[in-house]
C-alpha positions as CSV (number, residue, x, y, z in Angstrom):
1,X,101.4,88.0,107.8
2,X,100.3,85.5,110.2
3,X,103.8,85.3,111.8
4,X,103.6,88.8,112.3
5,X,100.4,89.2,114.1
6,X,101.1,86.4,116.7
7,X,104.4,87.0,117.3
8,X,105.2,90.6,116.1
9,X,102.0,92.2,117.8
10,X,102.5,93.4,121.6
11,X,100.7,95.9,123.4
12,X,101.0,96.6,127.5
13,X,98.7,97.1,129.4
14,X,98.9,98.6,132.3
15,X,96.4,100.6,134.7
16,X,94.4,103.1,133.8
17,X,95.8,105.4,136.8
18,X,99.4,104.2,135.2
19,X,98.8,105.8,131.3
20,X,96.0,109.1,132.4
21,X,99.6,110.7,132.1
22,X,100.2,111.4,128.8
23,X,103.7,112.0,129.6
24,X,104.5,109.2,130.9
25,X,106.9,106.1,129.4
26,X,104.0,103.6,129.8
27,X,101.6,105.6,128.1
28,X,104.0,107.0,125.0
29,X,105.2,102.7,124.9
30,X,101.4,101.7,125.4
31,X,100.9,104.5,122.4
32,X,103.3,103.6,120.0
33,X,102.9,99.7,120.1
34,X,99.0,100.2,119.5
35,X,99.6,102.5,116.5
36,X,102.0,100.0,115.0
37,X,99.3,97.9,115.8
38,X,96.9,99.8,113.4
39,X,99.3,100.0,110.8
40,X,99.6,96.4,110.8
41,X,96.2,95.7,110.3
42,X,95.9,98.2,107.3
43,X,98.6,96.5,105.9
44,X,97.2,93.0,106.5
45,X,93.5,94.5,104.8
46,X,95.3,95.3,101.8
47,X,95.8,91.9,100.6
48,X,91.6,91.4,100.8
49,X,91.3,90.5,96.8
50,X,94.8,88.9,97.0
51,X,94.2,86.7,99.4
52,X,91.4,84.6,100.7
53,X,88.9,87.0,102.5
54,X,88.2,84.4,105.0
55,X,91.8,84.4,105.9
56,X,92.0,88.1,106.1
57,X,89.3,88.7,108.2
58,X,90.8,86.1,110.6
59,X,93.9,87.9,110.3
60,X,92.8,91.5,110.5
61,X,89.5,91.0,112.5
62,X,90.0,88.0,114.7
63,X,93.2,88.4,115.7
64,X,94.6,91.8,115.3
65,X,91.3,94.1,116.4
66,X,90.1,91.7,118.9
67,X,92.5,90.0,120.7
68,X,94.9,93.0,120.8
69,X,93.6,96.3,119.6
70,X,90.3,96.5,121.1
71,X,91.4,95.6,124.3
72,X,93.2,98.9,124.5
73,X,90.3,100.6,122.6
74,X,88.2,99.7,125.9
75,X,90.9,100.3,128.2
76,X,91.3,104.0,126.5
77,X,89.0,106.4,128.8
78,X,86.3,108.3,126.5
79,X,87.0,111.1,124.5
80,X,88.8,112.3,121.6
81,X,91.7,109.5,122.0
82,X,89.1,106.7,122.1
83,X,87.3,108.6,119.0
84,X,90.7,109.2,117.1
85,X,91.4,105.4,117.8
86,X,87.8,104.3,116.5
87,X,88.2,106.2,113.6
88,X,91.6,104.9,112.2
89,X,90.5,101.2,112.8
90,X,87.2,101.8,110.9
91,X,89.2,103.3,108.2
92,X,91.0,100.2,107.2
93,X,88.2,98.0,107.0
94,X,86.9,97.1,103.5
95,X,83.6,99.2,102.4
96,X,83.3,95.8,100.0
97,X,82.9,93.3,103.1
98,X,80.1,95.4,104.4
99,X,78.1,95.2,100.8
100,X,75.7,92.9,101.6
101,X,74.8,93.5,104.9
102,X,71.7,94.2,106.1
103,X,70.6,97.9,107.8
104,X,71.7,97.2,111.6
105,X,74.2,94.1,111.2
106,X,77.6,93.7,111.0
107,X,80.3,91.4,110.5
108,X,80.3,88.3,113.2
109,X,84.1,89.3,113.9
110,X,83.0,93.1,114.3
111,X,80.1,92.3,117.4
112,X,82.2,93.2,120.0
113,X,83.9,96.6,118.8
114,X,80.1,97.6,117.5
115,X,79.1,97.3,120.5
116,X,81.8,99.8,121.8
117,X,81.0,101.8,118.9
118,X,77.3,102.5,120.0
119,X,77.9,103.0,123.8
């Protein structure tokens, strides 16, 4: 798994004016490498239970959502895209590592795309 996020894992990116067209190759490659991206990390969360949880979140949090999907997340101009995008990383994350939380906090890997979340 580890292998696969550091050397696997590439998403362009390129200027916003570049990938506003839909149509365009940058924009269907920028696409496609960040929804592989996604599956990647619901693949990686699967093995919480299986395998250390610290090493997962590294994996799946640390690495994979903040170094390469939430950079494109940001980069992603508000509106239904961004939302759809939100959504499907939230989906993957454990309900279990969120347990015992207190109302208003989050994971210390999560800071960043909560903060996203609430603007």
């Amino acid at each position: 798994m580890k292998k696969s996020v550091e050397e696997d894992v590439f998403i362009p990116l390129y200027p916003k004016s570049t990938v506003e067209d839909k149509s365009s190759l940058r924009s269907k490659f920028q696409e496609r490498r960040f929804w592989s991206a996604v599956k990647l990390l619901s693949n990686v969360v699967l093995w919480d239970g299986i395998v250390q949880e610290d090493k997962v979140r590294d994996l799946g949090l640390s690495k994979l959502l903040n170094r390469y999907l939430l950079l494109n997340i940001l980069n992603t101009p508000s509106g239904l895209d961004n939302i759809e995008k939100c959504n499907k990383v939230v989906a993957c994350l454990p309900e279990r590592w969120f347990q015992d939380l207190k109302g208003g906090s989050t994971l210390p890997e999560l800071l960043n795309f909560s903060q996203h979340l609430l603007q």
